[in-house]
Structure formats: C-alpha cells, structure tokens
Backbone as CSV, one residue per row, in Angstrom:
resi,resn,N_x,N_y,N_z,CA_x,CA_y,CA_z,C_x,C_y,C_z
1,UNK,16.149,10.143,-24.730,14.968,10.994,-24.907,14.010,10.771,-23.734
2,UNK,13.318,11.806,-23.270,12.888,12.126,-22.235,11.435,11.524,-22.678
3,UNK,10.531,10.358,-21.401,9.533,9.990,-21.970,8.373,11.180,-21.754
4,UNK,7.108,10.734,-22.685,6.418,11.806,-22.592,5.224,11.333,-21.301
5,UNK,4.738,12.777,-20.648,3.694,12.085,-19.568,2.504,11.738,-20.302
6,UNK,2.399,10.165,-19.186,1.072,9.566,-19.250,0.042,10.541,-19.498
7,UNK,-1.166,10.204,-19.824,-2.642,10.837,-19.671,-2.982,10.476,-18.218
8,UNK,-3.371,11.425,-16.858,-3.943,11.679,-15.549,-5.152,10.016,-15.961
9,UNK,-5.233,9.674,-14.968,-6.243,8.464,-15.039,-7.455,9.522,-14.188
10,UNK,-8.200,8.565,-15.302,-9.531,9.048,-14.734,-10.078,8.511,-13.057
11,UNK,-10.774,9.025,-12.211,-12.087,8.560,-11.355,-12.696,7.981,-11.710
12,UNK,-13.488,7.272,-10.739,-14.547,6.469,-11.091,-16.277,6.377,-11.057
13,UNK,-16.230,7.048,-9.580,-17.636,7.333,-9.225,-18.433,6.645,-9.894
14,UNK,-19.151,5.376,-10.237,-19.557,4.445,-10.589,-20.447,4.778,-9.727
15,UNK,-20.674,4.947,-8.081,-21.639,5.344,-7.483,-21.861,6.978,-6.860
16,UNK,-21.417,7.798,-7.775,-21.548,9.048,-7.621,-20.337,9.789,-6.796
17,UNK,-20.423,11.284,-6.461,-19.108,11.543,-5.652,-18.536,11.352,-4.228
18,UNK,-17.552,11.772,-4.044,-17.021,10.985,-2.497,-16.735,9.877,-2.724
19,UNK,-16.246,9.006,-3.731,-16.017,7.869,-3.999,-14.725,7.515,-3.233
20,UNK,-14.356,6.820,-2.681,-12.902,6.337,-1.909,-12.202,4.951,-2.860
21,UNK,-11.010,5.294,-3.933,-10.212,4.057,-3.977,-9.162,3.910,-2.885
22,UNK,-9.135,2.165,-2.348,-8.181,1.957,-1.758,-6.981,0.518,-2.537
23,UNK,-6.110,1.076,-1.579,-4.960,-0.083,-2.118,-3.882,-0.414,-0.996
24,UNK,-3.351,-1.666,-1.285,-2.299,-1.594,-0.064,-0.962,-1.828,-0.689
25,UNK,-0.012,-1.383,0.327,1.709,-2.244,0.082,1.673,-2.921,0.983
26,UNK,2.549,-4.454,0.348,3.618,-4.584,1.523,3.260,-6.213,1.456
27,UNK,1.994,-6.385,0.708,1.642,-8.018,0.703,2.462,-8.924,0.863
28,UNK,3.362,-8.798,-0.044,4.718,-9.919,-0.083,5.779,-9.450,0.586
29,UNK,5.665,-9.009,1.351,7.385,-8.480,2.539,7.459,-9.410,3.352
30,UNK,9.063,-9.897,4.043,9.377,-11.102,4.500,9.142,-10.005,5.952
31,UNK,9.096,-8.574,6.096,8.877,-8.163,7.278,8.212,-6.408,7.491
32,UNK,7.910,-5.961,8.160,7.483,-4.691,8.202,5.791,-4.733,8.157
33,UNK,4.909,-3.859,8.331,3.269,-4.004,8.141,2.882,-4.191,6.809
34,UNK,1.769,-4.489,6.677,1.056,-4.238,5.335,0.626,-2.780,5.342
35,UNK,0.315,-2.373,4.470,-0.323,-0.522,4.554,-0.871,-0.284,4.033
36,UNK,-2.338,0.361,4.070,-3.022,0.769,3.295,-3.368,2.008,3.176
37,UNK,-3.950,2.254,2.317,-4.519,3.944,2.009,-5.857,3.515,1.186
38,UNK,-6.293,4.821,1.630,-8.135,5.514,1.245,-7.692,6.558,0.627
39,UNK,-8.264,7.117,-0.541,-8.147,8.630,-0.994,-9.638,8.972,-1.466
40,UNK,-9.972,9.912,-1.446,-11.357,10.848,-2.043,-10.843,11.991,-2.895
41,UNK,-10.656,11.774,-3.821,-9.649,13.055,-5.068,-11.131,13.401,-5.613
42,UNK,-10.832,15.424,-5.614,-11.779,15.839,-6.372,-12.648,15.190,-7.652
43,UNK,-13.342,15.832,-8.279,-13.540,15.158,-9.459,-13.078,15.781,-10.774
44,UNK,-12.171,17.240,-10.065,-11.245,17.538,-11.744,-10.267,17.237,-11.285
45,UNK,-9.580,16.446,-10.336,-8.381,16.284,-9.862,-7.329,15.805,-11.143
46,UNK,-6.379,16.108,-11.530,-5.704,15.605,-12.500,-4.077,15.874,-12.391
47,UNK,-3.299,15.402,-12.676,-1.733,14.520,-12.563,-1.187,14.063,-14.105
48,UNK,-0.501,14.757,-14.330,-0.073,13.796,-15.655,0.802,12.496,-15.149
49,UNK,1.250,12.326,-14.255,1.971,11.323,-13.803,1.157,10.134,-13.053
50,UNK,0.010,10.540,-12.265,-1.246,10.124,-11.850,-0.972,8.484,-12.057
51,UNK,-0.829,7.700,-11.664,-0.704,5.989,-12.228,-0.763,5.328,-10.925
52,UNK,-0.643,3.801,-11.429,0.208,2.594,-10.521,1.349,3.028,-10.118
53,UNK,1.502,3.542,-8.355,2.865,3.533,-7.741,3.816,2.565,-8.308
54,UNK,3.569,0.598,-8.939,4.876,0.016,-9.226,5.161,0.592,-10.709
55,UNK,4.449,1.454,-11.524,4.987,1.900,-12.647,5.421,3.527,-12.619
56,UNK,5.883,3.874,-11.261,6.538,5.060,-11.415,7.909,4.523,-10.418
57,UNK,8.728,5.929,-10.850,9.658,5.875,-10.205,9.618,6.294,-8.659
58,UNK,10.632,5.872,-7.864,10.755,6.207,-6.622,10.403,7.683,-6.286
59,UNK,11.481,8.566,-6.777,11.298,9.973,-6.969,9.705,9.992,-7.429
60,UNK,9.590,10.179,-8.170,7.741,10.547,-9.070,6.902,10.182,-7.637
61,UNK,6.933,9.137,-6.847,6.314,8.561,-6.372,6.184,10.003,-5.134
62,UNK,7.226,10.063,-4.439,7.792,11.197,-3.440,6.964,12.127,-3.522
63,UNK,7.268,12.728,-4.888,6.950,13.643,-5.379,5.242,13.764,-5.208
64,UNK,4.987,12.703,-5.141,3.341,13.172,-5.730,2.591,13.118,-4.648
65,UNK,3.163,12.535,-3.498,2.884,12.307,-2.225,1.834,13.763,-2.072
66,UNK,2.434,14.837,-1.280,2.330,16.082,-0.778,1.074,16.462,-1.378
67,UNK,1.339,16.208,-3.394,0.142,16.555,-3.541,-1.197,15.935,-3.753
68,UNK,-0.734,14.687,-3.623,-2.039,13.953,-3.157,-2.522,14.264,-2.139
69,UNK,-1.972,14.465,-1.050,-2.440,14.842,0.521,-2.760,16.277,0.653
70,UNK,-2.130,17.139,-0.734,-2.539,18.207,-0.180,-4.298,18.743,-1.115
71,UNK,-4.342,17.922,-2.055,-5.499,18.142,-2.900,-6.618,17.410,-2.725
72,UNK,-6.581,15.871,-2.253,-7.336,15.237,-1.746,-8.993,15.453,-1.481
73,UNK,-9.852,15.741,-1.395,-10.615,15.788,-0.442,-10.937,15.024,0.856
74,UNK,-10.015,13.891,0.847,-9.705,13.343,2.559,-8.754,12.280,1.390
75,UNK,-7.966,11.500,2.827,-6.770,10.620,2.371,-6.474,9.948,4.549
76,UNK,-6.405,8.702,4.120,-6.074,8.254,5.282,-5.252,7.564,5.425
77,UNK,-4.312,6.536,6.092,-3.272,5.503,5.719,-3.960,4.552,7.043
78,UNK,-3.822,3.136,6.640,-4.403,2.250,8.313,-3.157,1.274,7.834
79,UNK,-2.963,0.553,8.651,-1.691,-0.466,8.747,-2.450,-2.371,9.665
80,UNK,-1.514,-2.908,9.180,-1.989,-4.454,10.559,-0.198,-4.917,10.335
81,UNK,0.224,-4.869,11.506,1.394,-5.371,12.257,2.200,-6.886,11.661
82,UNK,3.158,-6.979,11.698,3.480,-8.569,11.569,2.688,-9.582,12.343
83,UNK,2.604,-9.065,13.490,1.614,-10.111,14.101,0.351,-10.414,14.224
84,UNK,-0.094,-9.415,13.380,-1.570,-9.485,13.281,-1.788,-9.990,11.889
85,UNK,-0.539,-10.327,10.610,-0.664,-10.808,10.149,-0.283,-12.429,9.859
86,UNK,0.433,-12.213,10.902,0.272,-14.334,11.626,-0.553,-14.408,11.858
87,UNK,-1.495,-13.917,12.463,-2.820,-14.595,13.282,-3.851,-14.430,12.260
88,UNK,-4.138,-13.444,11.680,-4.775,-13.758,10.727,-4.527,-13.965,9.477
89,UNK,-3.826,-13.659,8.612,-3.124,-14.436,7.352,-3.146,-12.818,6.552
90,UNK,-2.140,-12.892,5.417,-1.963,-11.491,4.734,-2.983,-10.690,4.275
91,UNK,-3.858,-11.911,3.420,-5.291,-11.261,2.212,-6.117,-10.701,3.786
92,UNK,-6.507,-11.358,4.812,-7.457,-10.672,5.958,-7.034,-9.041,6.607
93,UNK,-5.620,-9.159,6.962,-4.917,-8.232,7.832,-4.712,-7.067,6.075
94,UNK,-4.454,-7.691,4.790,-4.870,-6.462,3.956,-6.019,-5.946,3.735
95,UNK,-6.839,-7.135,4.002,-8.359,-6.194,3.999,-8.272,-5.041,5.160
96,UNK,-7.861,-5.717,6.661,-8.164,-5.089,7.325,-7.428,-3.718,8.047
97,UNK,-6.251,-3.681,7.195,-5.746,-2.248,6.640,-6.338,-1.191,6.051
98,UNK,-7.359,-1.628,5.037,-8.279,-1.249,4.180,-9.230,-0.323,4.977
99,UNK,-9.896,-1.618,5.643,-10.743,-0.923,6.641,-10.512,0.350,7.862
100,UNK,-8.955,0.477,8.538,-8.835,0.988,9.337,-8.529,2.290,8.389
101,UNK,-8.098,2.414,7.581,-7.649,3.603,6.813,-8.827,4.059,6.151
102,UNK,-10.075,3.604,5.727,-11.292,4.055,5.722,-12.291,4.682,6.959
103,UNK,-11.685,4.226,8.088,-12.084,4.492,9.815,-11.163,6.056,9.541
104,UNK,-10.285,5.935,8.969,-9.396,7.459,9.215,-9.866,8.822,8.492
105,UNK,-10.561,8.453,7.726,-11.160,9.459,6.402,-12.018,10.196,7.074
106,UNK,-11.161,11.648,6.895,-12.598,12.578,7.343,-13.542,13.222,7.341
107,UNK,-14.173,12.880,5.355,-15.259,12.683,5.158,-15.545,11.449,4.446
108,UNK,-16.709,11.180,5.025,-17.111,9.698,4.937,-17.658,9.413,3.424
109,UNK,-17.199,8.509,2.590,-17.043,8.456,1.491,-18.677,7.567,1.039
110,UNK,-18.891,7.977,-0.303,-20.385,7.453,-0.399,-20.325,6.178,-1.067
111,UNK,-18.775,6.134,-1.439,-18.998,4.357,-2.120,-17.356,4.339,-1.907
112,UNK,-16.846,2.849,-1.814,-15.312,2.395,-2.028,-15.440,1.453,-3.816
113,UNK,-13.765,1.847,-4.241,-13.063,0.684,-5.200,-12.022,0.636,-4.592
114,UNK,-12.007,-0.639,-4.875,-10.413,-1.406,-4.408,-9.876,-1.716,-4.944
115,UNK,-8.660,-1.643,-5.459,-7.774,-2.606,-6.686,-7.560,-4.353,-6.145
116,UNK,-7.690,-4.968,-6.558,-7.912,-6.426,-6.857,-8.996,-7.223,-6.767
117,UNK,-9.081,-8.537,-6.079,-10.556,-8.892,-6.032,-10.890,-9.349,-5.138
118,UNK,-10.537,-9.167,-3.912,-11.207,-9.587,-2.749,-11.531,-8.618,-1.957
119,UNK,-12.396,-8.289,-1.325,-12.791,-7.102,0.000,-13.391,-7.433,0.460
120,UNK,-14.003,-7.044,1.630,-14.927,-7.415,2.435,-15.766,-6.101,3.199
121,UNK,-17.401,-6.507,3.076,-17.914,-4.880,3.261,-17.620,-4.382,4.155
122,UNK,-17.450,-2.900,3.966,-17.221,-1.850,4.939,-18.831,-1.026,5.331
123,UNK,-19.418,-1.497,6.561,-20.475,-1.242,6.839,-21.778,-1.126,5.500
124,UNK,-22.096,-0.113,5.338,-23.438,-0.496,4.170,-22.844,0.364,3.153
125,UNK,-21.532,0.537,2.534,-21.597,1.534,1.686,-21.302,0.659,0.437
126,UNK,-21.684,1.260,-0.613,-21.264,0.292,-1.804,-19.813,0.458,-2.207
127,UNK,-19.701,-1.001,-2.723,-18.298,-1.204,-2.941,-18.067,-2.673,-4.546
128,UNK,-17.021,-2.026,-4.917,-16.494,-2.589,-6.558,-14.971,-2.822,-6.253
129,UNK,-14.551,-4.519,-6.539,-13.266,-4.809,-6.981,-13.125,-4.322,-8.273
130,UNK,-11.867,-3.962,-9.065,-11.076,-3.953,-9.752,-9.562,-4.483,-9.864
131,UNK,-9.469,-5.594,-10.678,-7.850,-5.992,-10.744,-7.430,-5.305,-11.813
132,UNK,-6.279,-4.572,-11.157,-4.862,-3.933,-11.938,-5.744,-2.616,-11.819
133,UNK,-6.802,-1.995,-10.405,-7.395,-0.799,-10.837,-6.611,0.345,-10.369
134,UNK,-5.283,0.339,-9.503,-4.427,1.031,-9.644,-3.925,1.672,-10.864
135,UNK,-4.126,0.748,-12.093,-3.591,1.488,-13.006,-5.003,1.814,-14.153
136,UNK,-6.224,1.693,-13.518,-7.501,2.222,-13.902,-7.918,3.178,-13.739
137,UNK,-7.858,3.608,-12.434,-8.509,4.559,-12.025,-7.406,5.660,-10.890
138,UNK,-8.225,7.022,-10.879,-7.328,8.412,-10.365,-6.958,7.750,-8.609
139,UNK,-8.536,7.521,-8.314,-8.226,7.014,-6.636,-7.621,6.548,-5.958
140,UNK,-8.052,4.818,-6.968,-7.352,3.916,-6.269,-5.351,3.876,-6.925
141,UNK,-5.151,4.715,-7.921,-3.563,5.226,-8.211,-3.079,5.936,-7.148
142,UNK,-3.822,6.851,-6.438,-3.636,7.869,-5.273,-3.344,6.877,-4.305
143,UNK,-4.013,6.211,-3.846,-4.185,5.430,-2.859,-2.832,4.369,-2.915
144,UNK,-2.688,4.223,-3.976,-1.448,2.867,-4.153,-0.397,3.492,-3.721
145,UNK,-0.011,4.719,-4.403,0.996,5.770,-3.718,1.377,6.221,-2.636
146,UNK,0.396,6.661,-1.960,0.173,6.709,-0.586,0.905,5.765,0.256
147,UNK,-0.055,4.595,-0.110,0.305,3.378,0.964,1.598,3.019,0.977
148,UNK,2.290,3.135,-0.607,3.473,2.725,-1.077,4.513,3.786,-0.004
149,UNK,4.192,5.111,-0.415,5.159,5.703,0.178,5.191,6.309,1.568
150,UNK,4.082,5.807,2.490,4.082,5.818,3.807,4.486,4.594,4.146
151,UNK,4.717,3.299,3.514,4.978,2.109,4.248,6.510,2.250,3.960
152,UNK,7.317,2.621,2.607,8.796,2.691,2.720,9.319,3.667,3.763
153,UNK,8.326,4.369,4.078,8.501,5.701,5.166,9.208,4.984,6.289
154,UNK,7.825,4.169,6.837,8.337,3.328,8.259,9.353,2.657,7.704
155,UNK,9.598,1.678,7.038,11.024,1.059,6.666,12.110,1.512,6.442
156,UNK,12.484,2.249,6.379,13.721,3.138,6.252,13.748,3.448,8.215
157,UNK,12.454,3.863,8.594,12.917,4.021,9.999,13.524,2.532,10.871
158,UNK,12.528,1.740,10.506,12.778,0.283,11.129,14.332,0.267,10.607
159,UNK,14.744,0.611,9.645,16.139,0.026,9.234,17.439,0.734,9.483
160,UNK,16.948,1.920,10.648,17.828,2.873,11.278,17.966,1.661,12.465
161,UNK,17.253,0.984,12.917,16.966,0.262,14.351,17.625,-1.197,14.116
162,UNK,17.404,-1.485,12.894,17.989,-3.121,12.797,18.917,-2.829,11.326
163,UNK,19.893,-2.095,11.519,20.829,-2.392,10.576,21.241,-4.020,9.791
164,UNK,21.576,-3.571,8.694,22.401,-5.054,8.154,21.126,-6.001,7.383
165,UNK,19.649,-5.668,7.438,19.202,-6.301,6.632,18.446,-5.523,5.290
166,UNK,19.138,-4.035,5.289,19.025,-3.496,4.281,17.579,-3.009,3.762
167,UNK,16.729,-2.803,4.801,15.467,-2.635,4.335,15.551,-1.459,4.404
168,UNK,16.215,-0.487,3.750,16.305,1.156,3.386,16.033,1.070,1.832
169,UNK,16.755,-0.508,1.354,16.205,-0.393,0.445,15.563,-1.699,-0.633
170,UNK,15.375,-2.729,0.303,14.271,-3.249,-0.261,13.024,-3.608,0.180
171,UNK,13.175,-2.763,1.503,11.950,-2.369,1.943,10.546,-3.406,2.601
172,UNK,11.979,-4.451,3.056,11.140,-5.792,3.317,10.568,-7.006,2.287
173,UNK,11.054,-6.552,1.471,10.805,-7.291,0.005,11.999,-8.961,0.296
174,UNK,11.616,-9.797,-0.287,12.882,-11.195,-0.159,13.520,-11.458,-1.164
175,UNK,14.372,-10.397,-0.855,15.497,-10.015,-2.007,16.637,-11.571,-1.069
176,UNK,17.419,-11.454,-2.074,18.945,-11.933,-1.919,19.383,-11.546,-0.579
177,UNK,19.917,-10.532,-0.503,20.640,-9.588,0.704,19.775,-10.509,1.740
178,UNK,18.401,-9.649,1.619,17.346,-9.832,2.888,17.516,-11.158,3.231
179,UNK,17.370,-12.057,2.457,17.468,-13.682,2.948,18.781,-14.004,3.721
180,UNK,20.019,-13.735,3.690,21.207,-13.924,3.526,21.467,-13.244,4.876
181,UNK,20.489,-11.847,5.107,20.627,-11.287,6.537,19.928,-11.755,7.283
182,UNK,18.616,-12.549,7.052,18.199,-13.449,8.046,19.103,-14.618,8.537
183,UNK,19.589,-14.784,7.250,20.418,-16.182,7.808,21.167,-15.934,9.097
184,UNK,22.049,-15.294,8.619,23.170,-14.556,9.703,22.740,-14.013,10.685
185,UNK,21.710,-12.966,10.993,21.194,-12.236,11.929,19.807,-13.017,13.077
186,UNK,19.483,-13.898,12.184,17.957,-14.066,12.600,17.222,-13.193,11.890
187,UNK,16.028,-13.335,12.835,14.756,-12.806,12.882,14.299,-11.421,13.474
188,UNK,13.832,-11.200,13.048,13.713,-9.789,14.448,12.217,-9.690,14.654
189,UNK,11.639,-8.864,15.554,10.082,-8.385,15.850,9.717,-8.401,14.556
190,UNK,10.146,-7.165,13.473,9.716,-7.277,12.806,9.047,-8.135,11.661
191,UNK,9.585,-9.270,11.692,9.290,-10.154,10.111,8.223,-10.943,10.880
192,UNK,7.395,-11.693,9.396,6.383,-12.053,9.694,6.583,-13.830,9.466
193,UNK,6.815,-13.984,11.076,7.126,-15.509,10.878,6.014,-16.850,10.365
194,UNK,5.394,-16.640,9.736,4.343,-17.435,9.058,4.965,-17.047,7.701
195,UNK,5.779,-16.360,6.975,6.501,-16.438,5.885,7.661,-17.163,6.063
196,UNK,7.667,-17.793,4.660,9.253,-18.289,4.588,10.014,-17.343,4.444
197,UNK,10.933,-17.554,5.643,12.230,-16.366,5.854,13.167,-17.018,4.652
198,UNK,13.637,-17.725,4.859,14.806,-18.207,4.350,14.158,-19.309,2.865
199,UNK,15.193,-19.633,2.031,14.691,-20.596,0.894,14.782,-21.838,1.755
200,UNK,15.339,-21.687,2.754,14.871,-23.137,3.308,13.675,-23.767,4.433
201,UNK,12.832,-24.469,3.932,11.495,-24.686,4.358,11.443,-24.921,6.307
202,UNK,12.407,-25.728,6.292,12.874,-26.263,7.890,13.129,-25.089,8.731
203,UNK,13.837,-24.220,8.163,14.398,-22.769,9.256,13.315,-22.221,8.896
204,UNK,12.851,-21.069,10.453,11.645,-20.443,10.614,10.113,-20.507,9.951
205,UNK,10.152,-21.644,9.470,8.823,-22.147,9.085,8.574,-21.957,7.446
C-alpha cells in the first residue's frame, strides 16, 4: 500500500518575510565538498512531499529539485573544498558554506534559520538555530534538498574521473566499498585528509 503524503511543512518567518532557511550536505563524507543551500520560499509555498531530504527518497528528492528552484523566491548553493576543510575543520567550512550560499541569494533575505545549533552571524541580519529544523520548517527542508541534491550532483561527476571508489553511489559517505577503495587505490585530491580514511588510525591520519 502506497504511503499517504506528508502535510507541506510550514515556514517560519519568526522575523517576518524573506526569511532564508539554510542547511548543508556532506558533513560526514570521507571525500567531496560540504554544500550548502539558502532558500526564500513564498509564503503559500506548499509541497505535500516538502520534508527532511534524509527522509525522502532519492527520486522525491530529484524530483522536487526544479521545483524548488523554480518557485523559490531566490535559492543559492555555496560549497568549501576538501581543503578548506583541513584547514579549517568541518563545523567552520559548514558554516562557511552557509555563508557563501547566502552571498549567492538574489534577494537579500530579512532574517536566516539554520537547521542545527551552531552558526555564526551573517552580517546584521537576524538569525535562529533549530535542531532537526529540516524536518520543521518549509525553508530550511528546501534548503536540505537542494544542498543534498547539488552535492550528489558533483559526485557522480567526481566519480566519472576517479572510478572504483564508487561515489555514484555513496556519494562520499564511509561506507565499506569506500574504505576498501581507499585501501587499494589511495587517496585522491578529493578526500579530506584530516578524516579517518581507513578504520585504521596509523594510515592517512
């Protein structure tokens, strides 16, 4: 039996409209960027599928892409590199994903939410953590999506370029496979060597 759709999650505007939720992927990947997204969704914007990108399916996810981007009232994506997340550590380089994908928005939003609990201000505009607000609120759900499915975007490309460690489809995640192809293969540009590559502490740090 076919499940029935969710109820569209509401917005938040806590500080009125133009509100921007953001969110990122990619925190825990043994390689590829972190990614973030900004969205500004109308305020009748509505989705019956509307949620947390990790509680939909791949497809659903695809799917909702286009029309997030195409209904939006702005939507941006910002990224920080493997190596910018050695040098500065994951939680900084996800903030500062955050930030560059708020630099991308092309109207300037009158307040941010973020799903979890750390941020750091974005010039003088007001701003509210929420943990688990991906699956709170319309925005920051938009936003999780986004990021989600522009960062498997690039990974699937990266994994046209470095065959054999299977990130078409786990997408940089430290699966089995992935570990097992570091072993054998190494390392490549991509991974973020301040993670443990391997279960073993001694190889690549």
């Amino acid at each position: 039996m076919a499940k029935q759709p969710m109820e569209s999650l509401p917005n938040c505007y806590r500080f009125g409209s133009h509100e921007a939720g953001c969110d990122e992927a990619g925190r825990g990947c043994l390689a590829g960027p972190v990614v973030a997204a900004a969205v500004i969704l109308p305020d009748d914007f509505h989705h019956p599928w509307l949620n947390d990108s990790k509680q939909l399916t791949e497809k659903r996810r695809e799917a909702l892409r286009p029309i997030i981007e195409r209904e939006a009232v702005a939507w941006a994506v910002g990224l920080c590199t493997p190596e910018e997340i050695d040098d500065i550590n994951i939680l900084h380089a996800s903030i500062l994903a955050m930030h560059r994908a708020l630099d991308g928005l092309e109207v300037r939003p009158g307040s941010i939410i973020v799903d979890g609990n750390r941020f750091k201000p974005y010039g003088d505009l007001p701003w509210e953590t929420f943990v688990k607000g991906d699956g709170r609120f319309g925005n920051i759900a938009a936003a999780s999506i986004l990021a989600k499915t522009h960062r498997d975007e690039m990974m699937r490309r990266l994994a046209a370029e470095f065959p054999g460690y299977d990130w078409e489809i786990n997408k940089g995640y430290p699966t089995k496979t992935h570990r097992a192809a570091i072993a054998r293969f190494g390392a490549t540009p991509h991974h973020r060597m301040t993670f443990r590559l391997l279960d073993e502490p001694t190889l690549f740090g």
